[in-house]
SEKOL-857477 format. One record per residue (C-alpha): x, y, z; residue in three letters. Coordinates in steps of 0.5 Angstrom, whole numbers, plus 500, padded with zeros to 3 digits. Example, Ala and Ser with C-alpha at 12.3 -4.5 7.8 and 13.67 -1.06 7.14 Angstrom:
BEGIN
525491516ALA527498514SER
***
This chain:
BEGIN
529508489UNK530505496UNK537502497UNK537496502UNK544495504UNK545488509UNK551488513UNK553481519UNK547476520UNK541481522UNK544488521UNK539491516UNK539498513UNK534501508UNK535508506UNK528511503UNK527517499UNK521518504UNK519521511UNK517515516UNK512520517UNK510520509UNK509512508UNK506513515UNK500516512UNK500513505UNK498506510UNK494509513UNK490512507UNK490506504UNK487503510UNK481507511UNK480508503UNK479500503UNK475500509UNK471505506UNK470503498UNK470496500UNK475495495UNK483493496UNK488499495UNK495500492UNK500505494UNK504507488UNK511509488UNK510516489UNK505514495UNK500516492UNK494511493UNK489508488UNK484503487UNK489496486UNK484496480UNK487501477UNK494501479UNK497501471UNK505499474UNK506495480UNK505498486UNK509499493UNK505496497UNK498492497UNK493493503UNK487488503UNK480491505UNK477486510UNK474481507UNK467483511UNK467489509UNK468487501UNK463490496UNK461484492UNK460484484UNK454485481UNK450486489UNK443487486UNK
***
């Protein structure tokens, strides 16, 4: 669970059960895996990282392959 607390105008606070490092990590991940499968990816809320097609809960996170490196259905 992430707790997101605003104080004032711009004052934000966001508290995580997670490491910076670890969420670090799980983008970069999901980066490099949607480059190399040529598909987007999810990040879910353990930060695990999976094929968005295959995400069976909403994700945390949703990292686009680039459009030029998409794998394209049905390429024969």
């Amino acid at each position: 669970m992430v707790v997101l607390t605003i104080t004032g105008r711009f004052n934000v606070t966001v508290r995580s059960p997670w490491q910076d490092e670890d969420v670090t990590i799980a983008l970069q991940a999901a980066a490099q895996m949607a480059e190399r499968w040529g598909e987007d990816m999810a990040i879910m809320s353990d930060l695990s990282v999976r094929p968005l097609k295959e995400a069976d809960t909403p994700p945390l996170e949703i990292v686009r392959c680039p459009a030029a490196l998409k794998k394209v259905a049905n390429r024969r």
